[in-house]
N, C-alpha and C positions, 0 to 999 in steps of 0.2 A: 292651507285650509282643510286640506284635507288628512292632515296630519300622514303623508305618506313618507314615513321613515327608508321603505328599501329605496326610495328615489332619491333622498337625501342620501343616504350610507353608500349611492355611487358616487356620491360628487363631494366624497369628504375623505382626508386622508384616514390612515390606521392610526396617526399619531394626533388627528384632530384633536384640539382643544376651544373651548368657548368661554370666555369670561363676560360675565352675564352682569345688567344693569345693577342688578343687587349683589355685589361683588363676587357671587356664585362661580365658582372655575369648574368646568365639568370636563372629562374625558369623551372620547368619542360614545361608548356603550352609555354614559349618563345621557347622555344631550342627544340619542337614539331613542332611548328608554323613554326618556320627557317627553318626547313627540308622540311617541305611542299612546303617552299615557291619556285611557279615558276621558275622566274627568279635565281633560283638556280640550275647552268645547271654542277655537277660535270664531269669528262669526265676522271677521275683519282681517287683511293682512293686506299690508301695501308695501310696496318700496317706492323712493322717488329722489331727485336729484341724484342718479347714482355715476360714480366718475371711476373711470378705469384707468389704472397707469400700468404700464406692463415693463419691466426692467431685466429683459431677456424669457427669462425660465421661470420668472416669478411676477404677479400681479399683486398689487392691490387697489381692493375696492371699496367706495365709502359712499356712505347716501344717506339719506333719515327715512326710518319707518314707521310706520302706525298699524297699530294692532290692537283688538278688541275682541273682548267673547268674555269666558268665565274660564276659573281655575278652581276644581275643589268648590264647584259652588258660587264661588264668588264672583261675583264682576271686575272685571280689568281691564284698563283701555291707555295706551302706552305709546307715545309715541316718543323718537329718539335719534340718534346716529350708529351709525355702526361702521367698523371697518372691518374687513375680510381680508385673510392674507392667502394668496391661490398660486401654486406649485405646478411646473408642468413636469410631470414625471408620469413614464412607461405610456407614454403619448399620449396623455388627458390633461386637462386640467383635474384638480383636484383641491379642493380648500382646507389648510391647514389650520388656519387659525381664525378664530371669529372673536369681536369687542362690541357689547353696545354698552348705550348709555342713555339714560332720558335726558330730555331737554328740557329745562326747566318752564314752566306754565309762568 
């Protein structure tokens, strides 16, 4: 909600990647950059049913979110699934990989 990228940029690898509902594939500095960006006015952000499986050194995560606010203006309200792929390396977690996708209305 707060669009706080340095809090994000600890919990994501250097090699993060995101492929985004709209087939958008962003590297880590993109999908920093997006968060930063101004006219990115969220006014909503939820997560829910989220389910953890953890396979030694490596998690993944999946849930459905919902998200609302404007972009450039415009209104956007979204909600969807998502999976997370999370890495334990140099003793943290760290998310290497992100997927969502809307769910259809």
């Amino acid at each position: 909600m707060n669009r706080d990228s340095g809090a994000l940029a600890s919990m994501i690898g250097d090699e993060f990647v995101s492929t985004e509902y709209d087939g958008e594939v962003s590297d880590r500095a993109k999908f920093l950059a997006d968060i930063e960006n101004p006219t990115f006015k969220p006014s909503q952000m939820n997560i829910e049913d989220v389910k953890v499986l953890i396979f030694g050194d490596a998690a993944i995560v999946t849930g459905t979110y919902r998200t609302k606010g404007t972009f450039n203006a415009k209104p956007y309200q979204h909600v969807g699934r998502f999976t997370d792929t999370w890495i334990f390396l140099d003793n943290k977690w760290e998310c290497m990989a992100s997927h969502s996708s809307h769910v259809k209305k």
